[in-house]
N, C-alpha and C positions, 0 to 999 in steps of 0.2 A: 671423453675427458677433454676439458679445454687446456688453453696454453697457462693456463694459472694454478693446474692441477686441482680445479674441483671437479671431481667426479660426478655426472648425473646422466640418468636415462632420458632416453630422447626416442621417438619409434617412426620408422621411414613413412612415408607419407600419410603423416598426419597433418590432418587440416587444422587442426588447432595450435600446431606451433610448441609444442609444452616442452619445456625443460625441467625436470625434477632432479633436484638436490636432497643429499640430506648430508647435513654436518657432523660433524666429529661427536655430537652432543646428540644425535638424536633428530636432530630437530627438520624437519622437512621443508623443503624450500620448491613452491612451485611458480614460473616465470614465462609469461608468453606475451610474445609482441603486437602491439595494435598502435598506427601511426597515424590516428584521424582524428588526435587532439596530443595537445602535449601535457597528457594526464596520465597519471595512472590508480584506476583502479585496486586499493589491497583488500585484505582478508586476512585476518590474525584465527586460527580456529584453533579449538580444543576439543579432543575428543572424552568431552563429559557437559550433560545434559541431567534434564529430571533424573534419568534412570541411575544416574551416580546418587541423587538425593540421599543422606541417609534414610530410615523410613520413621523416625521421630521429629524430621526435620525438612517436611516437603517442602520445595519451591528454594533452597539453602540455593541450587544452582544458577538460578533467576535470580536472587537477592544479590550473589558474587557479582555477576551481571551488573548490575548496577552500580556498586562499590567501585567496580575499576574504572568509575568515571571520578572518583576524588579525589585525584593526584595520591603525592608518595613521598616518602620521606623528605624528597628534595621540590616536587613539586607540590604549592601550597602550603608550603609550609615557610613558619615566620618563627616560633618558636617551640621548636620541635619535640625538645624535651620536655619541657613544661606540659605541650600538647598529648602525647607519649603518655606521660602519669598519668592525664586525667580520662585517656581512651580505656587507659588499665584498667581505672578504677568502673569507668561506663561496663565496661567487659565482667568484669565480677559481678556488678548489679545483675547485667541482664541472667548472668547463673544461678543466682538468687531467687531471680523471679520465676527462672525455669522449675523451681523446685519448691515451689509453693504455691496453693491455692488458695490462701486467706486474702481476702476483701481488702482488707486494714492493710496489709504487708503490700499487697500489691499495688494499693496505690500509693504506700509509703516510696517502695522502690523507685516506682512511675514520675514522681515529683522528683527524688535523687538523681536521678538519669540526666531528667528535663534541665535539671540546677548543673550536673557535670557539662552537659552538651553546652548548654550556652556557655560556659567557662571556657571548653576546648576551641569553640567558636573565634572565643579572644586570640588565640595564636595558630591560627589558620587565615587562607584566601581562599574558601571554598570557589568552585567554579574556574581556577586558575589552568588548568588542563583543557579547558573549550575556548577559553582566551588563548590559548597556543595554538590550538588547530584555525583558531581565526587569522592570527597571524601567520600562518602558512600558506592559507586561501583552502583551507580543504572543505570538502562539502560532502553532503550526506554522510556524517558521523553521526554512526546507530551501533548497535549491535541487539542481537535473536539469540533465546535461548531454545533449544530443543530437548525431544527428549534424550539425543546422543550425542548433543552436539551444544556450543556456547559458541558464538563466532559474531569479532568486531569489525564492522564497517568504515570505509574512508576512501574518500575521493582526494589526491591528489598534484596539486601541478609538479611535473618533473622534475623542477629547480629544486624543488624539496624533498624528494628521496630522502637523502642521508641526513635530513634534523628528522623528520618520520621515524626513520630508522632508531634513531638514537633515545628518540623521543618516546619511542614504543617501548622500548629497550628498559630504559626509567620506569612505565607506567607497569610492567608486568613483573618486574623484578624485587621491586618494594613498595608493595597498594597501601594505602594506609586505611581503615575502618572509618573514617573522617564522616561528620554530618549522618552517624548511625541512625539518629531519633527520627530526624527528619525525615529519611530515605526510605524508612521503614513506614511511613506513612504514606508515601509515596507509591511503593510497593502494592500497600493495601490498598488504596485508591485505582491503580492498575486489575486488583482482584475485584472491587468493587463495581470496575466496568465488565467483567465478565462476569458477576454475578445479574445484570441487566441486560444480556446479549442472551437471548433464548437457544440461538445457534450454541453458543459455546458452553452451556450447563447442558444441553441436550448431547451433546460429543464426549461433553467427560463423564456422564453416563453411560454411552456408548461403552467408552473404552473401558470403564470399570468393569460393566458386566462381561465384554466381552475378555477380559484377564484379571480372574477375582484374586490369581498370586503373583502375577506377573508388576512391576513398577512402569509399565505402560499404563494400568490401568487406576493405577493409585490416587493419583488428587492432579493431573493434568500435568500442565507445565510449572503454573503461579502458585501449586503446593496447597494445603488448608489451609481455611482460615483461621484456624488455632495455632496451626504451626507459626503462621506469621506475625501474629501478634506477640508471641515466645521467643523470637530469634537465638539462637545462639553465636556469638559471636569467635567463641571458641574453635566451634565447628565450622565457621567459612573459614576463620586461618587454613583450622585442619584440610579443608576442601582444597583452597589454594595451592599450599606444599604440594598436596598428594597428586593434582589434577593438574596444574599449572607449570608445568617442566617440558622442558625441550622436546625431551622422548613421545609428548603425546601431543605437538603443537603441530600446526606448520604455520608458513607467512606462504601468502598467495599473490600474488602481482602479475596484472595485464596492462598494458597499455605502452607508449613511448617509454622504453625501456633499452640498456643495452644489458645483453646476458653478463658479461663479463664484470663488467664493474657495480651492476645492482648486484652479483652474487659477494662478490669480496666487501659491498657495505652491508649486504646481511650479516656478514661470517665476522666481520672487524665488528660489531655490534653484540651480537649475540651470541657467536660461534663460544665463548668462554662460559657462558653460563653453565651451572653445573647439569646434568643430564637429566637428573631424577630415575623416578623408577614406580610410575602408575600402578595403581593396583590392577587385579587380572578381574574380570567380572565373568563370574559365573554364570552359564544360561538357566533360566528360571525353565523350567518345562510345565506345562500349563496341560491339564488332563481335557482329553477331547468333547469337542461340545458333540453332545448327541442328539439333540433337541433343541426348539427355540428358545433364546432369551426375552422376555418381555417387558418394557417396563414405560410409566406414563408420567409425565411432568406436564408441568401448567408456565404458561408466562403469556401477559400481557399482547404480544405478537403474535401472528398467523399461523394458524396450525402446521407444520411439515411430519411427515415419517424418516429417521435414519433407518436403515437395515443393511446389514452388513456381515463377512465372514470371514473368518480368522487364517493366517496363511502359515507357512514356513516364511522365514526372515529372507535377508540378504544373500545372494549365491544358490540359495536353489534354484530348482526348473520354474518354481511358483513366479518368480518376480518377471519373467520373462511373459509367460501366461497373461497375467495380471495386466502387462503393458497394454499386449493386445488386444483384448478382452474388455479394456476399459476406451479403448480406444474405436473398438467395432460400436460399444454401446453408449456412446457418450461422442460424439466431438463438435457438437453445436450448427450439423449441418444435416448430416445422413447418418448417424447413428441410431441403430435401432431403437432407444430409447426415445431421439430425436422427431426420426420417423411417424413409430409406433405409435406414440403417447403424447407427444408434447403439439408435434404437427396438425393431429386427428384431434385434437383438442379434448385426448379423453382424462389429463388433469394440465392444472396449471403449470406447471415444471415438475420437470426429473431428468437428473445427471445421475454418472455414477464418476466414482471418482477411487484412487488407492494410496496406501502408504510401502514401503518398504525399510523396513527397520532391521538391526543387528539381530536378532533375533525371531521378532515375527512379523507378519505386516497385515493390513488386513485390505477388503474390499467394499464399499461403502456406495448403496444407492441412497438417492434422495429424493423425495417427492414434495407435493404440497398441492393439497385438494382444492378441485372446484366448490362452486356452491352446493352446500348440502350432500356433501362427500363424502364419506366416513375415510378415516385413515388408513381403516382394514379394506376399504376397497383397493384404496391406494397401494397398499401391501400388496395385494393381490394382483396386482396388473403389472407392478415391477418383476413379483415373482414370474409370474408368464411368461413373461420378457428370459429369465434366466430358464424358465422350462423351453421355448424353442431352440433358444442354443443349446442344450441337450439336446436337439430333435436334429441338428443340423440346419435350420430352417437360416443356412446365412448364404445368400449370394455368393457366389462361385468367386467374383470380381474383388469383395471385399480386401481380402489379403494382400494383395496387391496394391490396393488402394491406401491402406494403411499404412505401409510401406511408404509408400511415396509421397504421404502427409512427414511420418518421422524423419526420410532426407531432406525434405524443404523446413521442416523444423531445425534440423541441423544445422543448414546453410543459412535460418536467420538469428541462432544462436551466435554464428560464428562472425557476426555480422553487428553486432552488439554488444550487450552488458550482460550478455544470461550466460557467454561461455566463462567468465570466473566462477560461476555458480556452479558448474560442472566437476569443475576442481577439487571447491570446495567437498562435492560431493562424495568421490574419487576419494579422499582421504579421509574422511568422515567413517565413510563405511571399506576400509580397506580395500577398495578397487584396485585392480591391476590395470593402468592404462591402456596399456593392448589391448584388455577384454573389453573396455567401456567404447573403442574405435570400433571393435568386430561386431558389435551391441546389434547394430541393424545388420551384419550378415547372419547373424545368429534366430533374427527373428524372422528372420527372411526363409529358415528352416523348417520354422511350423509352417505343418498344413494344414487345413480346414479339418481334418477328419482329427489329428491329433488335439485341434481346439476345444474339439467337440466331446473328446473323451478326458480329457482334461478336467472340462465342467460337469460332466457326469462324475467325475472319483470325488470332483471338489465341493460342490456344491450341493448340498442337500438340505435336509432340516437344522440343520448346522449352523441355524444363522441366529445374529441380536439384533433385535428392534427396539428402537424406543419411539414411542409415540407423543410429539408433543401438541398439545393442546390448546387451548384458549382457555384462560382463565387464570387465580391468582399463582400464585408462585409459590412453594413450601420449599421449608428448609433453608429460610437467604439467611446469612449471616450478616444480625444490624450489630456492629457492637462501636457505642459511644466513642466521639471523641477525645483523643487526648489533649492534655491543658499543654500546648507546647509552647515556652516563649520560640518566640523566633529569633534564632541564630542570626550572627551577627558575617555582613558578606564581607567586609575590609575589601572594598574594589576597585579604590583608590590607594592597595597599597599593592606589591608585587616582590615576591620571592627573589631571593639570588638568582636561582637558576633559572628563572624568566626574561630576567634583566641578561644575562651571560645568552641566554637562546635568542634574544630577540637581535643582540649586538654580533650575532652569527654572520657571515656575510655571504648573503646570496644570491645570486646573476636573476635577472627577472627577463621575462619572455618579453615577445611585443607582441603588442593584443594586436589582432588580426582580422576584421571584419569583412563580411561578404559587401563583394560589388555589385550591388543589384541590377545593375544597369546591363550585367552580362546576361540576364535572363528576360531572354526573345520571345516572342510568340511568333509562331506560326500559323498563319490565315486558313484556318481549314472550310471556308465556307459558311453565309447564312450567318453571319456575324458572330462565328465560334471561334476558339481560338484553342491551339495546342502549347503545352508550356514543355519540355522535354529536355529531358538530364541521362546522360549517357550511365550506365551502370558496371564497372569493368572488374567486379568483384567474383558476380557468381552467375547463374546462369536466371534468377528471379528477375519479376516486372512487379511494379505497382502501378495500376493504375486506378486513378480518380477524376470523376465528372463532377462538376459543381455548379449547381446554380442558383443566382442570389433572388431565394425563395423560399420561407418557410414559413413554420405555421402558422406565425405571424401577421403573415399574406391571406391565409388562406387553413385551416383548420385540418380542412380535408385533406391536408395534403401530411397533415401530422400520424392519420389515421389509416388512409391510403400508404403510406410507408408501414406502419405495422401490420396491416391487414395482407400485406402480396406475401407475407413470409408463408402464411398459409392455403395460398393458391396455387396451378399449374400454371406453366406459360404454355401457348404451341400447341404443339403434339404433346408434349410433357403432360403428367398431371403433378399432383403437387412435392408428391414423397419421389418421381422418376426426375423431376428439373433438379431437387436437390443432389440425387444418387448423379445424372452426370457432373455435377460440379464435384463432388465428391470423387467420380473415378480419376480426373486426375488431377485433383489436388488443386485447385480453382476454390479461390474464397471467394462469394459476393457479398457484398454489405451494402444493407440502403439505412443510413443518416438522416433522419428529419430535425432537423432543430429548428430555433425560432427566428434566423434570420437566410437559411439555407438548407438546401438539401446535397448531399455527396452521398453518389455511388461508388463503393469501392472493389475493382476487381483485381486481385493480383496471385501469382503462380511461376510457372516454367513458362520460358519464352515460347517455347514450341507450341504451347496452348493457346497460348493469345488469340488467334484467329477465332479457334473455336468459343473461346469465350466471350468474344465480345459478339457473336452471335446469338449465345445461349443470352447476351446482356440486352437486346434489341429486343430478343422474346419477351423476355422478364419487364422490359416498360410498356410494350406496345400488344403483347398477346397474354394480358392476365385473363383467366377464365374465373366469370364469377361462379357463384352455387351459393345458392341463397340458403343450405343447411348448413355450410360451411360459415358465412356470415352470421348467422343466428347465434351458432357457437364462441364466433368472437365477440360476440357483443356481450355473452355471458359471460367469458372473460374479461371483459372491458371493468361488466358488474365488479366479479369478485376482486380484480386488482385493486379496485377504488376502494371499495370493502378493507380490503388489507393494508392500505395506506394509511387508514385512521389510526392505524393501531401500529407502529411503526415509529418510531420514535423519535429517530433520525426526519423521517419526511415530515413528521408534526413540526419540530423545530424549525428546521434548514430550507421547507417546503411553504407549510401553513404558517404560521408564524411570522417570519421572517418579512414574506412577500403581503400583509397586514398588515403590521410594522409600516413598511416602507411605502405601500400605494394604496391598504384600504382595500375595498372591498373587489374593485376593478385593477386584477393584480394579474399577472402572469400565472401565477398556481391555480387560478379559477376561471382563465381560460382555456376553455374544452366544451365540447358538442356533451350535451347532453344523453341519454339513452333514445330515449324519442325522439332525439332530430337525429342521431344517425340512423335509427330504425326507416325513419323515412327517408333520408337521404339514397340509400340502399348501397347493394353490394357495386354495381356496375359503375355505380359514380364515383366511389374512391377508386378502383380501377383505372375508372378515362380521368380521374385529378394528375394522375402518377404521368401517366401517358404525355397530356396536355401540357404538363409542368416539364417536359425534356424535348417540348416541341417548341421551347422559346429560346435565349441566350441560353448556352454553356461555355464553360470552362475544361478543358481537358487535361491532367495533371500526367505524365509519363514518366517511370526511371523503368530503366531495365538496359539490356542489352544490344536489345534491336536499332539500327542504323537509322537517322534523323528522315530518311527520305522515304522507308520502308515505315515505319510509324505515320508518317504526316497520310500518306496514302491510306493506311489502313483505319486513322480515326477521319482522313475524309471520305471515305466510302460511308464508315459508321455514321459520318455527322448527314449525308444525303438520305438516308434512311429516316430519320428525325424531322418529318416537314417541318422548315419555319415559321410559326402562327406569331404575330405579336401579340402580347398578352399582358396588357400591365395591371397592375394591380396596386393596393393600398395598403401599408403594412399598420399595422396596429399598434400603435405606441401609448408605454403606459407611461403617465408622469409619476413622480416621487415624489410623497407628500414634505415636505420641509418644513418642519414643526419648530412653532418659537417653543411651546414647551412640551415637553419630555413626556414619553408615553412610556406606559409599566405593564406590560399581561402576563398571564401565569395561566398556564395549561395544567391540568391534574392528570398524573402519568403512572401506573401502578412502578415504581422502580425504588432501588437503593442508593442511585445519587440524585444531583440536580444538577442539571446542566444549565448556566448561566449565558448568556451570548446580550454586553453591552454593543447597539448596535444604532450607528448613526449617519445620515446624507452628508459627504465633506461639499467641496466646492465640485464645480462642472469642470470638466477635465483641462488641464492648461498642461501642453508639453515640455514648460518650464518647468514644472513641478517635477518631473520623471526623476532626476537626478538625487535631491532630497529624499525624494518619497522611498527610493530602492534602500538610502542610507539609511532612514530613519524606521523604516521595516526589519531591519537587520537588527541594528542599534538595539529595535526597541519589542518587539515582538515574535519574531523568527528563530533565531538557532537555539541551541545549549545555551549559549552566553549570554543571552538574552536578558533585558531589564525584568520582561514579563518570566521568563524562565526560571531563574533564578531569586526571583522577589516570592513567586507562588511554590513554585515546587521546591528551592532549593533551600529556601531560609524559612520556611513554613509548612513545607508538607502537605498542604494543603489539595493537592492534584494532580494526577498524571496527566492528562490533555490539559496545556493551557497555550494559549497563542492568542498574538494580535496583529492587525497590518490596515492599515490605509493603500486598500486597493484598486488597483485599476480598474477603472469601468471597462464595458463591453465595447466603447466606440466612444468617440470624441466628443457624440453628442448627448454624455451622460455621467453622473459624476461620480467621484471618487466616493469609497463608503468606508469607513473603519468600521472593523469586527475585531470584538476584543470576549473572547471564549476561556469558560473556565469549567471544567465536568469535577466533580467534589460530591462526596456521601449528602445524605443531606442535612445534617447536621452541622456541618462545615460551610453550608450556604450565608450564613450570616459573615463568618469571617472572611470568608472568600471575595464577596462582594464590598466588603470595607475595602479590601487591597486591591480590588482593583480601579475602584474610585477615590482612593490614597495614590494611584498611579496616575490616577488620567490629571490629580491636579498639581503633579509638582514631578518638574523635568528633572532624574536622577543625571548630574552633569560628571561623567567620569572623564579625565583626558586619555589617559591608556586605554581602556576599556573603546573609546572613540577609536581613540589610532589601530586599536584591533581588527575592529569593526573595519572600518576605511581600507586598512591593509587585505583584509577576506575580500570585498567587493571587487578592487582592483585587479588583485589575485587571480581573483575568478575569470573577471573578463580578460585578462590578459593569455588565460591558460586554456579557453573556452576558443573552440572553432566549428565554425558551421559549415556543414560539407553542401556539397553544391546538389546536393539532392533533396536538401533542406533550405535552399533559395525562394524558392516559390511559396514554401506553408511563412514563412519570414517576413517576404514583402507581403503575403494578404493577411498577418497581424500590422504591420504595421499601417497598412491602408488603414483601419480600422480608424486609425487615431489622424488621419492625415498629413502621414511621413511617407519617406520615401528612403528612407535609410535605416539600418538595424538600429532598435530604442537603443541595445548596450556600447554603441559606437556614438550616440549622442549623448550620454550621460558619462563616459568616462574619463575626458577632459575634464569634465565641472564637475567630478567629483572628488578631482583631486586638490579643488582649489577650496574645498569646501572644509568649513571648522568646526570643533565642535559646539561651539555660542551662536553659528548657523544653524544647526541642528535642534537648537534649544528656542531660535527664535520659532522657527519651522513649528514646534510642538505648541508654542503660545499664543501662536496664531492660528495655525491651523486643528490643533485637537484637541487643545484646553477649551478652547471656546465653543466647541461643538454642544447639539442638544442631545444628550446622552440616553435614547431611551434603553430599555430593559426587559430581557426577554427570559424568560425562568420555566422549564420543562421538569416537573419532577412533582414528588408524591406529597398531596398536601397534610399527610397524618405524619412525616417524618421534619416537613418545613416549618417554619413560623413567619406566615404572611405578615401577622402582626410585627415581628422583629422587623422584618420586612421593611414595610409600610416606615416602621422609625428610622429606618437609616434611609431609606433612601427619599425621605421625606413629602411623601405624596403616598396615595392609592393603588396596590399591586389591583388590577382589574383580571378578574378570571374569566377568563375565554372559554366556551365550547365547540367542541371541535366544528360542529353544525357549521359553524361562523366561518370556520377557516376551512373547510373543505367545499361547502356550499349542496351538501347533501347527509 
């Protein structure tokens, strides 16, 4: 108990710091300190998810979701009453519709609705609640539905706790259904993307079969798509009441925080709400599977296998099992999986991966075959995998090992943004604190032989597979557009109780930028250099070597970095170099990108030595095997194979880099199959070797004392002869088109993805400050012109964004992307509004001052810790600075107006050549429509063109 008499549990040394409350009302309050920004991370959560859905009404908890982003009686609201009638009246309709299937009636309704929403549009500020979180400087406001869980996201500055507080207080206690029509399109557009994600229709198959009565298994997170187009509005009130009370909530906060007086602003906030009284949820008992589930789906993308098996819930012996077991066969280094299968190149990937839920959880392997691989072979060599663990077939060492990966997990949890996530967890699924602390003594309990009998009771033919395919897709749900006008955003007007929140008065920080000047190098020899940051946290190092070299340079050196993951160093061979980095918890990583390459090794301090021994191996003693090369090179095949088809790398990959350079582009630069065949295995080998025998860089935080490191990476840096070795890096120019280019790819899918995409000017560091405003301003958050013009007053799409972004380095220019994903029937209107935006600057002054006020905010609330000096100064090298960009733009951004802003856009992105990039299905599209609006030739591309095979 503190001196203010709230009572809360607290447990002796804990690393985490946690203080848990719970108020008078139920409501739980959990509070832990972290002093390395003056933020704080929250967490508003609810314990209710899918499995609360009624089951007439999947996805209701997802939809709620959404809805509490509309303000509430007092926020956004202008005339309440008037607005109130006519939501009534939207609410009746939609019961109407729920209860009829006539043609005639249902589009009668469909038009009724369309004619109330734009009405109620009249006396609302839709978007008025992301205009608040602007003015407070908060960032990353999200929120995630689960299946047991609903929880909203926000980042912070300290100053603002208690309007947060108050502010949250408002939003949960009277939502209003606001922007129903719109959001519900919105919604569907969010389903529509996971009806084109092969992963994610292949998983809620999964989960169907593997729980035919359970609501895990029912229609996913986003519900059917019957249900969606049906909503009932009745039933999210009813959700709300029953789900949305004290008794089943808590608030979560880490960061600069004091226990005492953030608990009396939660308890002065919300401490009075009434308590409520959630309903009880009954456990579903699901009859044993005794036999395989089988089942096969088709989609446009690469073939994989799920196969997976069904567990006890939360609190059994299972979850505990499961941790380990998933972690022996799975951790991206030495996992038998890792080893076995992925290493020995006998498919192209396989992870296993688990869930734990209130109820059940399950266990889930993944694959994805090589060339000419059946899936059932693929089956077959995962299952293997789970018949030697039955046989005991696991190194003695493993357990151990594992162990000492989940306490350095711990230590970089605690050490970050992942320990709120912990919390959240913790009260999600009724954790007892204590137990979640003893979690690693308790695994530390199992032994290898109870592992082993474990998988024997659990694992048998007991399992569900679903096979997906190559080919078309059955069962997508297309169903037409709705005629919506578009709701009306009043953005230039603003609520009582925005104008009363804004006139709040609040202490603001002083932004605080790093002195780059403090970070030294240290001459370690042979023109190297050590950069070194003391660590006084935990007992972790990171370290990284970099050298400015990449593929760029030199090809090999792109392919030589993929190709050692599969080799031995030394004495090692390839699956023993992994297993010692593995015993004690040594990660290495080798980075090829296109202007460098970084090694990254980091651990317990006490390893160090031996790591960077195992790290001298691993450049200098790769072992070739020309059967081992053979096999990558057929993975080389089937990747490139699988990239065609892929949809994300057709656009963002092929596309994109056509667009912008034509045919001598970055995405079609790469070796060939026949010139690596002859290149051979030995020579990307000595590329790796020869490339860390020229300049490095040596990046160090950890523990170890400045004179004890300098030593130990000069001994390292003498081992490295120095060869000079210069080389010519590859530069592509950017085509700059006087007139505007149009291609269209033909993609078997349910939406089309738009991406308007143009060369701005070559970079000037004068621009920086504008540019950060008018990305905010204009295409980045919630509040966003782009935001709120597409999604919020049109419905038109769940992904849309735009920005004028920084190039890669000084000597290259700014590019605006301006992105919209939409069914595809929607492709027509979508692309009207977004070239209705690009020609006339929406000038709001509030809306600016919001904007203006987040930016500041940010930077002022924002600190860079001195372990983050080094990766700071080599972005800003890039651009040639020598100071943090956010400490040169914060002055002149405050001087900056909004008729600045508007000049900025008339100059710099009205006038741009706006070409046009269109991924999606040409039997749902109208090229022809096309072609009329955007007044030239959509030209269709083959992929041939954009891959170059």
């Amino acid at each position: 108990m503190n001196h203010n008499f709230y009572e809360y549990q607290s447990y002796p040394n804990d690393p985490y710091g946690v203080r848990i409350y719970t108020l008078g009302n139920g409501l739980k309050v959990y509070l832990s300190q972290d002093f390395d920004e003056p933020r704080i991370r929250t967490r508003i959560a609810i314990k209710a998810g899918a499995t609360s859905d009624p089951d007439d009404a999947t996805g209701l908890a997802h939809y709620v979701e959404h809805m509490m982003f509309k303000g509430t009686d007092l926020i956004g609201a202008l005339d309440r009453d008037k607005e109130a009638s006519l939501i009534a009246k939207i609410k009746n309709s939609y019961e109407d519709l729920n209860r009829t299937d006539s043609p005639d009636e249902i589009d009668r309704l469909n038009k009724e609705i369309d004619k109330l929403s734009s009405a109620a549009s009249l006396e609302a500020i839709p978007g008025e609640l992301d205009k608040l979180y602007s003015i407070m400087g908060c960032r990353n406001t999200n929120a995630r539905t689960g299946f047991e869980e609903t929880v909203y996201e926000n980042d912070i500055p300290k100053v603002e706790l208690e309007r947060w507080a108050s502010l949250e207080k408002e939003r949960f206690t009277s939502p209003v259904l606001r922007l129903f029509p719109p959001e519900l399109e919105v919604v569907y557009e969010e389903f529509n993307q996971s009806q084109d994600d092969d992963i994610s229709r292949a998983f809620d198959i999964f989960l169907n079969n593997m729980f035919p009565n359970h609501p895990y298994g029912r229609a996913g997170i986003l519900g059917k798509g019957e249900h969606l187009k049906k909503p009932s509005m009745e039933k999210i009130e009813d959700f709300l009441n029953k789900w949305y009370v004290p008794a089943n909530m808590a608030i979560i906060l880490t960061g600069d925080l004091d226990f005492d007086k953030t608990i009396e602003i939660i308890n002065k906030y919300w401490g009075s709400i009434p308590r409520g009284n959630p309903p009880v949820k009954n456990a579903i008992i699901e009859e044993k599977q005794r036999k395989p589930s089988i089942s096969t789906i088709y989609g446009p993308d690469s073939p994989f296998i799920i196969l997976g098996y069904r567990f006890d819930g939360f609190g059994s012996e299972d979850e505990l099992y499961l941790t380990l077991i998933d972690m022996i066969m799975s951790n991206n280094q030495a996992g038998t999986l890792d080893l076995n299968l992925v290493q020995k190149q006998l498919v192209l990937e396989a992870e296993s991966s688990y869930e734990v839920y209130r109820d059940y959880s399950w266990f889930s392997l993944y694959g994805v075959p090589l060339a000419s691989q059946s899936l059932k072979k693929v089956e077959s060599l995962l299952l293997r995998e789970i018949e030697k663990l039955k046989k005991g077939e696991i190194d003695s060492w493993y357990n151990d090992a594992v162990i000492t990966c989940f306490e350095i997990d711990q230590l970089n949890d605690l050490d970050g943004a992942n320990k709120i996530e912990s919390f959240v967890d913790a009260f999600v699924t009724g954790l007892s604190w204590d137990i979640f602390l003893k979690r690693i003594e308790s695994l530390k309990k199992i032994t290898i032989n109870d592992l082993v009998n474990f998988v024997k009771r659990k694992f048998g033919s007991n399992y569900t597979v679903v096979y997906k395919k190559k080919g078309t897709p059955k069962n997508l749900l297309l169903i037409t557009k709705p005629n919506l006008t578009p709701v009306l955003l009043n953005r230039d007007i603003e609520s009582s109780f925005c104008t009363s929140f804004k006139n709040i008065e609040v202490p603001r920080n002083k932004a605080s930028f790093p002195d780059l000047t403090e970070l030294t190098a240290v001459e370690i020899g042979l023109n190297r250099k050590l950069f070194y940051e003391y660590n006084d946290k935990n007992e972790l190092f990171e370290l990284q070597i970099s050298v400015d070299k990449g593929r760029f340079h030199d090809l090999k050196i792109h392919y030589g970095s993929e190709y050692r993951d599969y080799i031995g160093a030394g004495k090692y061979g390839p699956g023993e170099f992994q297993k010692e980095l593995f015993k004690r918890g040594l990660d290495l990583e080798i980075s090829g990108r296109d202007n460098s390459t970084v090694l990254s090794l980091s651990g317990r301090e006490r390893d160090l030595e031996f790591g960077l021994k195992l790290l001298e191996l691993f450049i200098k003693d790769g072992k070739s095997d020309k059967k081992v090369y053979k096999k990558y090179l057929n993975r080389i095949k089937v990747l490139r194979g699988n990239a065609k088809s892929n949809k994300r790398t057709i656009l963002w990959g092929g596309m994109y880099n056509y667009l912008h350079y034509g045919k001598d582009n970055p995405f079609l630069f790469y070796l060939k199959l026949r010139e690596l065949k002859k290149i051979g295995s030995k020579t990307l080998i000595d590329t790796l070797r020869d490339l860390f025998s020229a300049e490095f860089e040596i990046y160090y935080y950890g523990p170890g004392n400045i004179e004890h490191i300098s030593e130990l990476t000069r001994s390292f840096s003498q081992t490295m002869p120095y060869v000079k070795n210069e080389t010519v890096r590859k530069v592509f120019q950017p085509q700059i088109c006087s007139e505007p280019k149009s291609y269209f790819v033909n993609y078997n899918m349910v939406q089309g993805e738009i991406l308007v995409s143009s060369q701005g000017v070559p970079f000037q560091k004068e621009l920086l400050p504008i540019v950060f405003l008018f990305n905010e301003y204009f295409g980045a958050g919630m509040d966003s012109v782009v935001f709120q013009e597409i999604r919020e007053r049109r419905g038109l799409a769940y992904s849309a964004y735009a920005s004028y972004s920084l190039p890669n380095n000084k000597d290259e220019n700014f590019v605006f992307n301006f992105y919209v994903g939409t069914q595809g029937d929607k492709v027509i209107d979508a692309l009207r509004c977004i070239l209705g935006l690009l020609e006339f600057f929406p000038k709001v002054q509030s809306y600016f001052d919001a904007v203006k006020s987040s930016v500041l905010k940010n930077i002022e609330s924002e600190s860079v810790l001195k372990r983050d000096y080094y990766f700071v100064l080599k972005n800003v090298q890039k651009y040639g600075m020598d100071i943090d960009i956010r400490q040169y733009v914060y002055d002149k951004i405050k001087m900056l107006t909004v008729t600045d802003l508007e000049d900025f856009f008339n100059k710099y992105i009205k006038n741009l050549v706006f070409n046009l990039l269109i991924l999606g299905d040409k039997n749902n599209i109208s090229i022809k429509e096309i072609n009329y609006v955007i007044e030239r030739k959509l030209k269709i591309l083959p992929l041939k063109k954009l891959f170059g095979y």
